[in-house]
ZADO-1210 file (C-alpha; in nm, 4 decimals, padded with zeros to 6 digits):
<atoms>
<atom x="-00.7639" y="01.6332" z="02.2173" code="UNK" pos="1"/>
<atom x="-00.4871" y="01.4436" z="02.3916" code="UNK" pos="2"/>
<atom x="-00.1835" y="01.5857" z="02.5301" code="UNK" pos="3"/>
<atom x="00.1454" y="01.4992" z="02.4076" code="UNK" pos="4"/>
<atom x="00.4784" y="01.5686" z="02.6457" code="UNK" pos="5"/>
<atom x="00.6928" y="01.7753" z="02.3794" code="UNK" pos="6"/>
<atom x="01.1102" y="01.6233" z="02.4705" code="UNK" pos="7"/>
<atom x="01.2591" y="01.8025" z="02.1771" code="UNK" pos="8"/>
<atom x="01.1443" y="02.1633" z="02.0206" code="UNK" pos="9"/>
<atom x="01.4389" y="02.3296" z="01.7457" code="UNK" pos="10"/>
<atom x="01.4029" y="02.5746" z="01.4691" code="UNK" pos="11"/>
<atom x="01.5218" y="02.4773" z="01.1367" code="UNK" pos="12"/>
<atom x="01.7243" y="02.6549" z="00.8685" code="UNK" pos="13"/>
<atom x="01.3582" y="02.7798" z="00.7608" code="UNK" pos="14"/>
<atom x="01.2816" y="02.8973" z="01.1056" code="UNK" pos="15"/>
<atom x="01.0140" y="02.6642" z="01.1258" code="UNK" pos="16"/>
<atom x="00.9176" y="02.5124" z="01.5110" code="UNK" pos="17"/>
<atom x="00.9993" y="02.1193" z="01.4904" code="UNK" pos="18"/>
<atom x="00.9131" y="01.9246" z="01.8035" code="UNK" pos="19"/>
<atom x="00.9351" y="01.5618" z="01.8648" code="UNK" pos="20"/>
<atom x="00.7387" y="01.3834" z="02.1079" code="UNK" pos="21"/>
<atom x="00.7787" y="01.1078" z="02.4141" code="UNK" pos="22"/>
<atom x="00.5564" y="00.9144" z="02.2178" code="UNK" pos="23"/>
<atom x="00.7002" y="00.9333" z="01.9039" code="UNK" pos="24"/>
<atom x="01.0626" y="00.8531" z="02.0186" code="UNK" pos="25"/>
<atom x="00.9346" y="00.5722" z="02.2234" code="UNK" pos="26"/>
<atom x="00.7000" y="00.4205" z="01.9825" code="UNK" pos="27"/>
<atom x="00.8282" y="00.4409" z="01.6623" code="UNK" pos="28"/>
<atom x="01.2167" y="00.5691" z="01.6821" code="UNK" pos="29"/>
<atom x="01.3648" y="00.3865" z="02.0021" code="UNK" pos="30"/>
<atom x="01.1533" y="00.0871" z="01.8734" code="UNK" pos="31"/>
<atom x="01.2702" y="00.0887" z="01.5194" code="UNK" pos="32"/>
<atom x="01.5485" y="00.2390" z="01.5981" code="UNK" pos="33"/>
<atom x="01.7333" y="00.1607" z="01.9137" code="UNK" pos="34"/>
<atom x="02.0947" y="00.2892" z="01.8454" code="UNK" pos="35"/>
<atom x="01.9372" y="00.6608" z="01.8482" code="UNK" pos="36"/>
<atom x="01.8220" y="00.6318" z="02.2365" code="UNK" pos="37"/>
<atom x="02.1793" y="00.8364" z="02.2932" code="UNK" pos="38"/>
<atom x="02.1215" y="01.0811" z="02.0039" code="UNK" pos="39"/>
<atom x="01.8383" y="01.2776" z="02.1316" code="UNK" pos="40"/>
<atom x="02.0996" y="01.5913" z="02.1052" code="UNK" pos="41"/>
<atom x="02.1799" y="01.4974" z="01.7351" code="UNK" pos="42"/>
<atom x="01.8170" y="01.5015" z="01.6200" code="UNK" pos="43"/>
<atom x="01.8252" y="01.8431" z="01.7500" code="UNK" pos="44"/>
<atom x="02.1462" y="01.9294" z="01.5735" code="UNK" pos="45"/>
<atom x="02.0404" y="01.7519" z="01.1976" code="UNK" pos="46"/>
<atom x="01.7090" y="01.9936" z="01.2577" code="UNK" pos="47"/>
<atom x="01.8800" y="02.2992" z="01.3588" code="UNK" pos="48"/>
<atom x="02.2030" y="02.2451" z="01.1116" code="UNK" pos="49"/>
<atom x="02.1264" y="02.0039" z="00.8220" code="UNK" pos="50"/>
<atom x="02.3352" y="01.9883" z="00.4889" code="UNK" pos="51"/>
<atom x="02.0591" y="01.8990" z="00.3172" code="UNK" pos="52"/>
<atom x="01.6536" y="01.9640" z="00.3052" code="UNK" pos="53"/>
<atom x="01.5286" y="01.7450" z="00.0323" code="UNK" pos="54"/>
<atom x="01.1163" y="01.7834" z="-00.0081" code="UNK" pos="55"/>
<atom x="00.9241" y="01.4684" z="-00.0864" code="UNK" pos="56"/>
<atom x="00.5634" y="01.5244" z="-00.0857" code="UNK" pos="57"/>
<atom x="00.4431" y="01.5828" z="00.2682" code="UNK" pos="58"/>
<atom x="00.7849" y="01.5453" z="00.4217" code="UNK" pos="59"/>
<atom x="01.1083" y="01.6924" z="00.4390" code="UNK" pos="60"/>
<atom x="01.3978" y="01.4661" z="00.5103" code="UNK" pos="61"/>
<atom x="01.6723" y="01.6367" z="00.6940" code="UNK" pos="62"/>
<atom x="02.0269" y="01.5245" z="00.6316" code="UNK" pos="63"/>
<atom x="02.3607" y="01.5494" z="00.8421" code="UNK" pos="64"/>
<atom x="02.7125" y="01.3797" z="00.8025" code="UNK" pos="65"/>
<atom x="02.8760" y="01.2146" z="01.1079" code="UNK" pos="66"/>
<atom x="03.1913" y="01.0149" z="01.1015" code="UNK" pos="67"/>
<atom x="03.1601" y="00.6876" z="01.2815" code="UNK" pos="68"/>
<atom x="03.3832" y="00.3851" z="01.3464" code="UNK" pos="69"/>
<atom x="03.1389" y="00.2459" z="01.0243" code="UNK" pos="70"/>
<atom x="03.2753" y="00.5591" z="00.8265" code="UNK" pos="71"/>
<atom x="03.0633" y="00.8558" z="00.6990" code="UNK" pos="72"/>
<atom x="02.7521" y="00.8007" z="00.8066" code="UNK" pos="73"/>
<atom x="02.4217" y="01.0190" z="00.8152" code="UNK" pos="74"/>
<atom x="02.1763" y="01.1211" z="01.0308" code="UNK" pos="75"/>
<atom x="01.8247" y="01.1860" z="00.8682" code="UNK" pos="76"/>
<atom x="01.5438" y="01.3393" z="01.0140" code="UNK" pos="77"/>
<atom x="01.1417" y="01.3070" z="00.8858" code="UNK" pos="78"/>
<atom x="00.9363" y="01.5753" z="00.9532" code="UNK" pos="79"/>
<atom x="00.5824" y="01.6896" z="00.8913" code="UNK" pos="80"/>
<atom x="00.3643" y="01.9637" z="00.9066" code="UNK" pos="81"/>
<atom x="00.1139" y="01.9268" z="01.1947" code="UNK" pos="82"/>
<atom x="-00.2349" y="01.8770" z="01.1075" code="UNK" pos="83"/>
<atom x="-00.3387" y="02.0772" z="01.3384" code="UNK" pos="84"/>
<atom x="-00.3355" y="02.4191" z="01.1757" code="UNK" pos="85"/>
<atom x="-00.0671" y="02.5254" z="01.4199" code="UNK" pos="86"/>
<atom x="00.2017" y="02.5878" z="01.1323" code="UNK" pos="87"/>
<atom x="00.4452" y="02.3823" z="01.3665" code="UNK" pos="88"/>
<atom x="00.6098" y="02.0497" z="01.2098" code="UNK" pos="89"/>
<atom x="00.6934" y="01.7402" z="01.3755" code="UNK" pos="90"/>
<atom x="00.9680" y="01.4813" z="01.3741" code="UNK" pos="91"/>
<atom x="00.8521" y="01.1344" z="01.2521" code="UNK" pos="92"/>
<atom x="01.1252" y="00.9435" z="01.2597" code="UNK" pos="93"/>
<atom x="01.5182" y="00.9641" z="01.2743" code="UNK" pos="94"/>
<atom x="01.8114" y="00.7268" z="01.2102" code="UNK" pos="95"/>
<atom x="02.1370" y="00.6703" z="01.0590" code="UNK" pos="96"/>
<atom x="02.1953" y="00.6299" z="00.7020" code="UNK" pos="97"/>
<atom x="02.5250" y="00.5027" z="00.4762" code="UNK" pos="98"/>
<atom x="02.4015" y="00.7609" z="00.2967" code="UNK" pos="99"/>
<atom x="02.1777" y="01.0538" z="00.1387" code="UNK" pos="100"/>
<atom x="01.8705" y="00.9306" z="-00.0760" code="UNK" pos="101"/>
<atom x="01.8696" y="01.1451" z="-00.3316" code="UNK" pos="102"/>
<atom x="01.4594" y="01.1585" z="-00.3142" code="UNK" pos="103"/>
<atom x="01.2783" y="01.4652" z="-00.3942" code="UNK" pos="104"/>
<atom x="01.3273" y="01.8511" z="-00.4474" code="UNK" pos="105"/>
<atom x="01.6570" y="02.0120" z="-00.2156" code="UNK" pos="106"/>
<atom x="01.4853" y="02.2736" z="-00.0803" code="UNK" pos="107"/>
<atom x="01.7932" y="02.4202" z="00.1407" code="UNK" pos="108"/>
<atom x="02.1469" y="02.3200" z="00.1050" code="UNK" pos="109"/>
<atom x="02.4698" y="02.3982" z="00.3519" code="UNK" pos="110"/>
<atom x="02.7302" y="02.6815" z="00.1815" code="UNK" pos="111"/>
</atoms>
């Protein structure tokens, strides 16, 4: 079993544990991704205080409205449950979106 250096470790609306890894924002965020490398805090924030939880399948996409110079924007957050059999999920990937996909089941919405 490898170790993974845990940067990022919220609880969601659900009080679920959500951690994203070194690896996983190097590798597939910052990579994919590169205007996030200054959002670290933001993934936290979309995890902790989303205005939207849609369930597709195995994930849950986490949704939260910014204003940017672009206009409303949105961050959105993939997670998944761990295989592990820890009960803890895990951030797969995070960007900004023009906006919400409308994909899946809202499981928790902002009042």
């Amino acid at each position: 079993m490898r170790h993974e250096t845990i940067i990022g470790t919220w609880f969601d609306p659900f009080g679920r544990n959500v951690t994203l890894t070194m690896q996983q924002w190097v590798e597939h965020i910052l990579k994919f991704h590169p205007v996030m490398a200054v959002r670290l805090e933001d993934v936290g924030k979309t995890v902790e205080k989303p205005e939207f939880i849609f369930n597709d399948g195995d994930e849950d996409l986490y949704y939260r409205k910014i204003v940017s110079e672009h206009g409303i924007r949105y961050y959105k957050i993939v997670i998944r449950k761990n295989k592990d059999g820890s009960g803890n999920y895990r951030v797969v990937t995070s960007f900004r979106a023009r906006k919400m996909q409308d994909k899946g089941v809202v499981i928790w919405q902002k009042e």
